[in-house]
C-alpha atoms as one frame of an Amber mdcrd trajectory, in Angstrom:
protein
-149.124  72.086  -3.765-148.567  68.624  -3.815-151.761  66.571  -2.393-149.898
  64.868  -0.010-147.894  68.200   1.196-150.656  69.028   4.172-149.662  70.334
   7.355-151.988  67.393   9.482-148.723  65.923  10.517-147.223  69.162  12.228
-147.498  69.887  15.466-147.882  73.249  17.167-145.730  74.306  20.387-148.564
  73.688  22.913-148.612  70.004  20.619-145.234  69.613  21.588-145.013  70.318
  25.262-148.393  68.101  25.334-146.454  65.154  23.267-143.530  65.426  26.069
-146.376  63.904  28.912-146.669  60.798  27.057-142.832  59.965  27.806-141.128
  58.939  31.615-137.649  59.454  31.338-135.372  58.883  34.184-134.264  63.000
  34.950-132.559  64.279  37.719-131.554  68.049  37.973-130.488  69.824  40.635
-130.053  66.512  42.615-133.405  65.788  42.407-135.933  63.583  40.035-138.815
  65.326  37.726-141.831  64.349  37.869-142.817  66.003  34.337-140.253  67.802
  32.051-143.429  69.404  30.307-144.267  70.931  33.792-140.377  71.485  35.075
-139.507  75.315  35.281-136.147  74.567  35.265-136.737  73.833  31.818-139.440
  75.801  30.600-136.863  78.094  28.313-135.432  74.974  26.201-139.363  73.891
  26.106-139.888  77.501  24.909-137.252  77.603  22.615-137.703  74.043  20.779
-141.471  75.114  21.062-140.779  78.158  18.793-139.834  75.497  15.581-143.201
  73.882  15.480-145.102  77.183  16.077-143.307  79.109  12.733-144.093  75.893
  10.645-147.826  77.072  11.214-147.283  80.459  10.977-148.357  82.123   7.479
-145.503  84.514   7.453-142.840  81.681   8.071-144.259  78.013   6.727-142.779
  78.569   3.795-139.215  78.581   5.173-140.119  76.685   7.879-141.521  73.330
   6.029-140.274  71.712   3.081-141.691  69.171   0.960-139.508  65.365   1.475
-138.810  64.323  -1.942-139.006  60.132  -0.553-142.193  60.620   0.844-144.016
  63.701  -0.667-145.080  64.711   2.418-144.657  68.443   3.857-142.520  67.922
   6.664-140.583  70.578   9.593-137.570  72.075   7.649-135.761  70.966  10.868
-136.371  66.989   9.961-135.603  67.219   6.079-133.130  65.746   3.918-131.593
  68.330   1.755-132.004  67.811  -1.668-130.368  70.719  -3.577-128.489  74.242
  -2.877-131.869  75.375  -2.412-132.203  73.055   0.553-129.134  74.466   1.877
-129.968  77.968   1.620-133.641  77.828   3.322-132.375  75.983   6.389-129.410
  78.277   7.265-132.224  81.214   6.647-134.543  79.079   8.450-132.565  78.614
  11.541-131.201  82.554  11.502-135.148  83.522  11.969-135.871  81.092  14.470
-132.386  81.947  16.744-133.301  85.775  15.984-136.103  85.186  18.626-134.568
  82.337  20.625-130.920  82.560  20.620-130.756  79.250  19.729-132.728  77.096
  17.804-131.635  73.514  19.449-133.712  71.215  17.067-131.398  71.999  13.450
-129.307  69.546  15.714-132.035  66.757  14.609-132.003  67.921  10.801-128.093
  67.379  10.978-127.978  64.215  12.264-130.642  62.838   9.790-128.277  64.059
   7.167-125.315  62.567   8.105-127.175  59.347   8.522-128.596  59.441   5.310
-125.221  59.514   3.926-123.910  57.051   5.936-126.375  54.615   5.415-125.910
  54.922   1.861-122.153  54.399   2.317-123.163  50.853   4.117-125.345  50.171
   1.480-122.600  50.470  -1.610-120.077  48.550   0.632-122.014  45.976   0.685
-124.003  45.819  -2.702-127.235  45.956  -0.397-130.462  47.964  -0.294-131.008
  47.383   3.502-129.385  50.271   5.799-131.077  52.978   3.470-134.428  51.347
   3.680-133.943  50.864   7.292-133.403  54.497   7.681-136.280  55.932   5.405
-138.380  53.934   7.439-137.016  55.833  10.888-136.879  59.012   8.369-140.878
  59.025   8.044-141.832  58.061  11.310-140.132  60.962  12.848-141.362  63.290
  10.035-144.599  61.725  10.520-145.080  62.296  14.330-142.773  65.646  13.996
-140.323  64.575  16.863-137.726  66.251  18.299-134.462  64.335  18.420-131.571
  64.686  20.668-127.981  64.035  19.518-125.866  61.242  21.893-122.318  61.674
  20.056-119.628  62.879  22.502-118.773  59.858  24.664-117.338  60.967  28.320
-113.876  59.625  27.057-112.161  58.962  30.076-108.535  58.421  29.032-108.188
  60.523  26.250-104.984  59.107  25.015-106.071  55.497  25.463-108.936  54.466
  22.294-111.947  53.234  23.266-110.742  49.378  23.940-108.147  50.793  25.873
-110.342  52.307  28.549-109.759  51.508  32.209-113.588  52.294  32.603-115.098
  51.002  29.483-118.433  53.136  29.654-116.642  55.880  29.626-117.787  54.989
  25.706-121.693  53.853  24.627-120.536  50.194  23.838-122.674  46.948  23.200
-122.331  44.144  25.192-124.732  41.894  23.773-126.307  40.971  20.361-129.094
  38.764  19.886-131.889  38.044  17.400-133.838  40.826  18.683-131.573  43.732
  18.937-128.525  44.952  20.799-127.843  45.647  24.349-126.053  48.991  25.017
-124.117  50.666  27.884-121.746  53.881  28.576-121.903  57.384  29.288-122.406
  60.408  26.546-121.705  63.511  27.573-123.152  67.741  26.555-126.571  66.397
  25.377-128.383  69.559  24.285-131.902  69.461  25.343-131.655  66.303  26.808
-134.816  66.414  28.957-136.983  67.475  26.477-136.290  65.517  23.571-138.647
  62.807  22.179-135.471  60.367  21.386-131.593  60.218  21.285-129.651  59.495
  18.505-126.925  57.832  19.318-124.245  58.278  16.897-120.173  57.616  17.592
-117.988  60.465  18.389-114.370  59.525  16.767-112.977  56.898  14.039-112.985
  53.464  15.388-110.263  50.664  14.435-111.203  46.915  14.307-110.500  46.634
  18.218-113.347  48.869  18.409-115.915  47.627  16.785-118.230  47.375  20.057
-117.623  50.907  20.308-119.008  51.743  16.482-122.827  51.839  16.896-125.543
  54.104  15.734-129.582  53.830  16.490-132.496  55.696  17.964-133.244  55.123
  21.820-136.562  56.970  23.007-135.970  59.209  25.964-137.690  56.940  28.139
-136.381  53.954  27.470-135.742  51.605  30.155-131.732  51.275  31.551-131.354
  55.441  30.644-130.660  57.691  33.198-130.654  62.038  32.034-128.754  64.247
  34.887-129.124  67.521  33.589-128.784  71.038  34.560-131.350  73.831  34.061
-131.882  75.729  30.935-130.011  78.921  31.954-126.360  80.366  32.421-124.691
  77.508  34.032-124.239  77.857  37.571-126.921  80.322  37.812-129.330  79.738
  40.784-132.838  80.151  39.818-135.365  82.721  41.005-139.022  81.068  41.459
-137.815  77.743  39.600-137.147  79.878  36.533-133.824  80.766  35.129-132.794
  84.545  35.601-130.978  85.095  32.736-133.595  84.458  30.559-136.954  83.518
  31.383-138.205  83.052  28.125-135.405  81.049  25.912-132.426  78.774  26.917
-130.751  75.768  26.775-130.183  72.858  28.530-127.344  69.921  28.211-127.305
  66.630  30.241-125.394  63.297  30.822-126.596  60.272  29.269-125.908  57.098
  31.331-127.168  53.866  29.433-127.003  50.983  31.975-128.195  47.825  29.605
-130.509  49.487  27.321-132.459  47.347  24.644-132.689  48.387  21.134-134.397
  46.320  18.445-132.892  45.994  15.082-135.289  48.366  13.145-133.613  51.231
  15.046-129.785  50.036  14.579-128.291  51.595  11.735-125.380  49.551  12.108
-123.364  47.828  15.094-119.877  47.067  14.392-119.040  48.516  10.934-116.423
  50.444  12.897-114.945  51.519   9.337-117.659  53.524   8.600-117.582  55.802
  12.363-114.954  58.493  11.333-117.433  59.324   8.079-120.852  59.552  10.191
-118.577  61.720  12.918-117.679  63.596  10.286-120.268  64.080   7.932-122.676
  65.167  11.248-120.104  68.144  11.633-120.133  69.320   8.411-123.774  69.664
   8.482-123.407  71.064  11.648-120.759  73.855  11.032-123.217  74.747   7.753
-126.406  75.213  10.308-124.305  76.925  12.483-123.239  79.817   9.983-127.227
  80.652   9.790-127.268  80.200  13.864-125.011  82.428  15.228-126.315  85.015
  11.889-129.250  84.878  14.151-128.075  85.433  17.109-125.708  88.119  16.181
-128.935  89.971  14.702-130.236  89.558  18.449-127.294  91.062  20.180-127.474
  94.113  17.467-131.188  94.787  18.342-130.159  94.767  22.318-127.160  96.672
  21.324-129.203  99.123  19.962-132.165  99.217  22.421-129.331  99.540  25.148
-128.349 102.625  22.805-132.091 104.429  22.643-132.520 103.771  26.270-129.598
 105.480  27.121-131.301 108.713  25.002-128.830 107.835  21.878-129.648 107.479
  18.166-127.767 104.272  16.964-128.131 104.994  13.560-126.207 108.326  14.254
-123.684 107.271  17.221-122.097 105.496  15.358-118.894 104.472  17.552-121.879
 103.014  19.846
């Protein structure tokens, strides 16, 4: 193994729910404000579930799937934070994220490896356009840091849209889109609503990323950078990690107790960002390729998701079966 490829940058799942104290986000569920998200019942399953990631990159039996070594850094780094270099790539982190949604259902943090991707990409894309080294620099330097503290990133792409027939410009409301409304030598100023943030609460920091193609009129509209979950100006109303609509039984979600999911609404009322984490404000050209690119990774991690989570309805299928005094392997129309 490489020198550099140690594990002293991963993080376990009692790491993680520990990192998630050193953040105050503004989150409301239920009506009401949290005190501490690491603490929260009403969100112990997503905690659970995201937890899982960190745990299996430790884990003998799994590390191996679990971790990969970051070709720009030569660091060993989460599987669910690397940039995919070959087929290879490809094929450990769709069998990477059946395991983990085996267990969990879901395994809400491929969401950050997806993302990166795209952005990767994209970045480059700026980069050739303008016969410039900056945007991929910019985002290697991001790239690390997250590898290097082994963060959890939540994805801000699907705007609340208002209008749907009306573009972004066109609004009535105009944060109905994340917009900026003001540039200066220090960063930009953002504000608008995104909407069906998974994990939300419990996230170290949002990507912010566009949600459609933009046209010159919506340049304001065509942004992309990093805003940590606690930054000031964000507000997170979310609902609990359980079936939706499902009241909760001892501040814990019935349905499961263990694993689940929670989404929330992003409201970003003036939020700074410095330049270092704006991967580009304006280049509204460029949206429709990031949008799309983050899907295609997406649809690709989702073929090794919902493998898992088939192969975890199968196993209850066939519990259900032996419980009922059936052989499954024998019943067959069961």
């Amino acid at each position: 193994m490489n020198p550099a490829a140690s594990s002293e940058s991963l993080m376990s799942g009692a790491d993680y729910r520990e990192s998630l104290r050193r953040y105050k986000p503004a989150v409301f569920v239920d009506g009401r404000r949290v005190d501490s998200v690491a603490d929260e019942p009403a969100f112990a399953p997503g905690i659970n579930a995201v937890g899982l990631t960190y745990d299996y990159a430790l884990d003998e039996r799994y590390r191996k799937l679990i971790t990969a070594l970051q070709g720009t850094s030569g660091k060993l780094v989460n599987r669910m934070l690397h940039i995919d270099e070959s087929s290879s790539d490809l094929l450990n982190k769709l069998e990477a994220v059946r395991l983990v949604c085996q267990e969990t259902g879901c395994a809400l943090r491929y969401l950050s490896h997806d993302a990166l991707n795209a952005l990767g990409q994209v970045s480059a894309r700026l980069d050739d356009a303008r016969g410039s080294r900056e945007h991929v620099a910019r985002f290697l330097d991001y790239l690390h840091r997250v590898q290097d503290q082994d963060l959890t990133l939540g994805i801000a792409m699907t705007d609340a849209k208002g209008d749907r027939s009306r573009r972004p410009h066109q609004q009535a409301n105009i944060d109905s889109y994340v917009h900026i409304v003001e540039r200066n030598a220090k960063g930009i100023v953002v504000s608008g609503t995104k909407a069906i943030v998974t994990g939300a609460p419990y996230v170290h920091e949002f990507l912010v990323m566009p949600s459609r193609n933009m046209t010159p009129e919506d340049a304001d509209f065509a942004v992309c950078c990093a805003v940590p979950v606690d930054a000031a100006g964000l507000t997170i109303v979310a609902r609990p990690a359980g079936r939706p609509g499902e009241k909760l039984e001892h501040g814990a979600a019935l349905f499961s107790r263990k694993y689940g999911q929670s989404t929330a609404v992003l409201m970003f009322d003036k939020v700074f960002v410095p330049w270092e984490r704006v991967f580009y404000a304006g280049e509204w050209e460029h949206s429709a390729h990031l949008t799309y690119s983050y899907a295609t990774h997406h649809r690709h991690t989702c073929i090794g998701a919902r493998a898992g989570f088939g192969d975890l309805l199968i196993g209850a299928g066939a519990l259900m079966c032996e419980a009922n005094g059936f052989d499954p392997g024998r019943e067959t129309h069961l």
